[in-house]
C-alpha positions as CSV (number, residue, x, y, z in Angstrom):
1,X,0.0,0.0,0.0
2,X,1.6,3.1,-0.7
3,X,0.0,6.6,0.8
4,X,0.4,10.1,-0.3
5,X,0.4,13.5,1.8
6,X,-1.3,15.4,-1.1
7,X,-3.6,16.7,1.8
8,X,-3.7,17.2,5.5
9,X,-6.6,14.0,5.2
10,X,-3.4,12.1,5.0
11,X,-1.7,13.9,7.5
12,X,-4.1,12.9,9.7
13,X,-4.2,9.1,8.4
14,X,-0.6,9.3,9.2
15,X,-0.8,10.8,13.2
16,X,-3.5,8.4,13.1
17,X,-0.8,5.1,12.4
18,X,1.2,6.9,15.0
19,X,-1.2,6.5,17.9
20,X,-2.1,3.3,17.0
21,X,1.6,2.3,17.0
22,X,1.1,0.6,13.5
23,X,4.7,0.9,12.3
24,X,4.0,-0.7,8.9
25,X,0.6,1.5,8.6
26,X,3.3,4.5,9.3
27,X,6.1,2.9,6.9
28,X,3.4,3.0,4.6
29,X,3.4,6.9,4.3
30,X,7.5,7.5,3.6
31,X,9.5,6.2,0.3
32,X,12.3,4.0,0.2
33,X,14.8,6.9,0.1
34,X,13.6,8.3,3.3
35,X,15.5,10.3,6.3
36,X,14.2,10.9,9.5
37,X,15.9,13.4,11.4
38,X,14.7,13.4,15.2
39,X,15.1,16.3,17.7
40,X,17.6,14.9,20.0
41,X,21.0,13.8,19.1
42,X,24.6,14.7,19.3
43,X,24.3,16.9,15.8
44,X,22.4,20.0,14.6
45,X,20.1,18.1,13.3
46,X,19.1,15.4,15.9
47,X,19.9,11.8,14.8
48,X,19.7,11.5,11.3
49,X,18.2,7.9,9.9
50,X,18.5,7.4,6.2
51,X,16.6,4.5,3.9
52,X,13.6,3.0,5.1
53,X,14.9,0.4,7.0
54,X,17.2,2.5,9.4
55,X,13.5,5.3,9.2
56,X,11.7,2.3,10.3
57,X,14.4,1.2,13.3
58,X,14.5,5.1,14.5
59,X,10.6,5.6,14.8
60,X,10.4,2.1,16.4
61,X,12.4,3.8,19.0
62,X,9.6,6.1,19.8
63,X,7.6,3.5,20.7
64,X,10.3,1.3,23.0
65,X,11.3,5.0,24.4
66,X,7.2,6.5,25.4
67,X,5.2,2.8,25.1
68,X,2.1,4.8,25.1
69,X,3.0,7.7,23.1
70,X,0.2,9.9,22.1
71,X,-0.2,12.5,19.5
72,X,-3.4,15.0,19.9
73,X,-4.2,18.7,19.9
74,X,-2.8,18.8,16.2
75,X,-3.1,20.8,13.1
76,X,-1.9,20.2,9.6
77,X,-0.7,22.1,6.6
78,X,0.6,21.0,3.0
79,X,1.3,23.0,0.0
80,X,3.3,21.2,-3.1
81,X,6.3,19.2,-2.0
82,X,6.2,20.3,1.6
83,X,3.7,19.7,4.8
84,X,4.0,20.8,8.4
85,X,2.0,18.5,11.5
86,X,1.8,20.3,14.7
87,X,1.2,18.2,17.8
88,X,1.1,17.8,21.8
89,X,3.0,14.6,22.4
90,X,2.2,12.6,25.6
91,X,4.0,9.6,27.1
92,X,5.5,7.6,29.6
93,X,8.9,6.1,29.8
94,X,9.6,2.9,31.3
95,X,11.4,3.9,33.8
96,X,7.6,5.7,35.1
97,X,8.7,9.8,33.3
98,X,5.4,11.3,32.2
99,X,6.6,13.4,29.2
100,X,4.5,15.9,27.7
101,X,5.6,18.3,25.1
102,X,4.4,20.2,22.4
103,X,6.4,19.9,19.1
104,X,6.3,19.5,15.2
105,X,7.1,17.6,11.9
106,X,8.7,19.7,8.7
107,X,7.8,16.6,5.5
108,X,9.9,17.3,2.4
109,X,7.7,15.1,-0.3
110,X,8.9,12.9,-3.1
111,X,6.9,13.5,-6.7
112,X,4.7,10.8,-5.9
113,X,3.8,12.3,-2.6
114,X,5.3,9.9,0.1
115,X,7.3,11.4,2.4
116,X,10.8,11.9,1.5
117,X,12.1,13.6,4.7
118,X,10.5,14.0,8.2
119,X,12.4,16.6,9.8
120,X,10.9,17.0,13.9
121,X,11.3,19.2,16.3
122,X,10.3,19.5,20.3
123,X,9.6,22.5,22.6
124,X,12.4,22.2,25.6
125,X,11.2,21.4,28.6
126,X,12.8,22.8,31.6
């Protein structure tokens, strides 16, 4: 099955896969040449995963990292090759940290509307 974003439906379908933790309904939604680029890591730009397998492994790490992640209070934009998600995410560790934190995703889309690079970013919390 292969999903476009051509429209914030989609962006919705996709936040949807998220919450139910359906990592091959999310898969779905990004091309084989995909990079993820997450908002912690020990470079500018996060952690930087790159093909769909590695895209696959990193957002599996969301769900190991917040078991009962939650995305809500969101909006959506898309216009051509580019879409925006804005989102409150909600979690618990394992280790018992509630985690709430409001933050978004920048999508850079290949020409057949899959998502080429999901670029996310989180509000500090202090």
């Amino acid at each position: 099955m292969i999903v476009t974003m051509a429209d914030t439906q989609a962006l919705e379908d996709l936040l949807a896969a998220f919450n139910a933790h359906d990592l091959d309904r999310v898969m779905a939604f990004f091309a084989e040449d995909c990079v993820l680029q997450t908002p912690r890591g020990s470079d500018p730009w996060g952690t930087r995963y790159e093909g769909a397998a590695a895209v696959r492994d990193g957002l599996a790490q969301r769900f190991t990292g917040l078991p009962d992640v939650q995305y809500s209070d969101d909006e959506h934009w898309a216009c051509g090759d580019h879409a925006v998600s804005r989102w409150l995410l909600t979690g618990t560790t394992p280790a018992g940290e509630r985690v709430t934190v409001r933050g978004c995703d920048l999508f850079d889309l290949a020409p057949d509307g899959r998502i080429r690079r999901k670029d996310s970013y989180w509000k500090i919390v202090e």
